[in-house]
N, C-alpha and C positions, 0 to 999 in steps of 0.2 A: 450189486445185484447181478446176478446172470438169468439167460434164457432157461426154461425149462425145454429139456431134451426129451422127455417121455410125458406120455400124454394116456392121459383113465379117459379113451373115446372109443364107443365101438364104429366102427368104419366100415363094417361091413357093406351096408345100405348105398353110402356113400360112394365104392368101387363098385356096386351095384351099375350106380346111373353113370360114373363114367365111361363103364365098358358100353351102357347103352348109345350114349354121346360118339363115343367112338365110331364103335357099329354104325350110326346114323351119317358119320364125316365120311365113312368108304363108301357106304351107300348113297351120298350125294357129289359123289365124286371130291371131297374137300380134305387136305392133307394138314391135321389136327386143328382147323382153324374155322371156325362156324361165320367169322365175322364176312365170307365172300359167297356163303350160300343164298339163293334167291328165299329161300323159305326161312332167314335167321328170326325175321321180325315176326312170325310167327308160330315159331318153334316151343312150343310146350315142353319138350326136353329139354332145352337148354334153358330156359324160366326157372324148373323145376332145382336142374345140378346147380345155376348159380345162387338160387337161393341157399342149397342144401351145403354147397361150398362156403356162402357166408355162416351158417349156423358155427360150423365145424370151424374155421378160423374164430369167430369168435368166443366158441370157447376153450378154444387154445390160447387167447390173448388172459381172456378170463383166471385160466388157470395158472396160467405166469404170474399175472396179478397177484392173486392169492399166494401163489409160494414164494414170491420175493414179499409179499404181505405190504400191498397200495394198492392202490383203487385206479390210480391215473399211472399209464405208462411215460409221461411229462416226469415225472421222479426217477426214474430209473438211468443210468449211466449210459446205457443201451437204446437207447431213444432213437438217436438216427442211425441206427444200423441195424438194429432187432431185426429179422426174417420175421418174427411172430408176427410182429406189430406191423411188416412191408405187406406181409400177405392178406390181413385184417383188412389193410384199407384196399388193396387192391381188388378183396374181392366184395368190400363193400361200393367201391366206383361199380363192379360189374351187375352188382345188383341193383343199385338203381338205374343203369340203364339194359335191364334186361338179356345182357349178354350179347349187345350189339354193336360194343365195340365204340362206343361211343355218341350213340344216341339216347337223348334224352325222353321221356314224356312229364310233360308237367300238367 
């Protein structure tokens, strides 16, 4: 099984809210890193990009899925090295903790 290299996602939206993310890191004085602004924990743009970054990794893992044709990335050769499958969970840690770099709410 190998990675899918090309991806049927429009992105548009999605470079949308980073360039806002950004914008918002010069404007808080923070050099590409939300996790040291005083405003991270209630930052509605960065809520918004991690969930919208998980959307997008997920279905890029999805569509790996599909064109190696399995349902679990556990089957695949590529398991612990996949980029798909590294980004997937990393940006599912960041959305449940809200892009905080490490905190939780339960």
């Amino acid at each position: 099984m190998s990675e899918l290299k090309e991806f049927d996602l429009d992105l548009s939206k999605f470079e949308q809210n980073l360039q806002n993310i950004r914008s918002c890191q010069i404007e808080h004085g923070q050099n590409e890193n939300c996790n040291a602004c005083s405003m991270v924990s209630r930052c509605q743009k960065i809520k918004d990009f991690v969930v919208m970054q998980f959307d997008v990794n997920k279905q890029k893992l999805k569509q790996c899925q599909n064109s190696n044709q399995t349902d679990s990335c556990m089957d695949c050769e590529l398991f612990f090295t996949c980029q798909i499958r590294h980004d997937f969970v990393r940006s599912t840690y960041e959305k449940m903790n809200e892009g905080r770099g490490g905190e939780f709410d339960f």
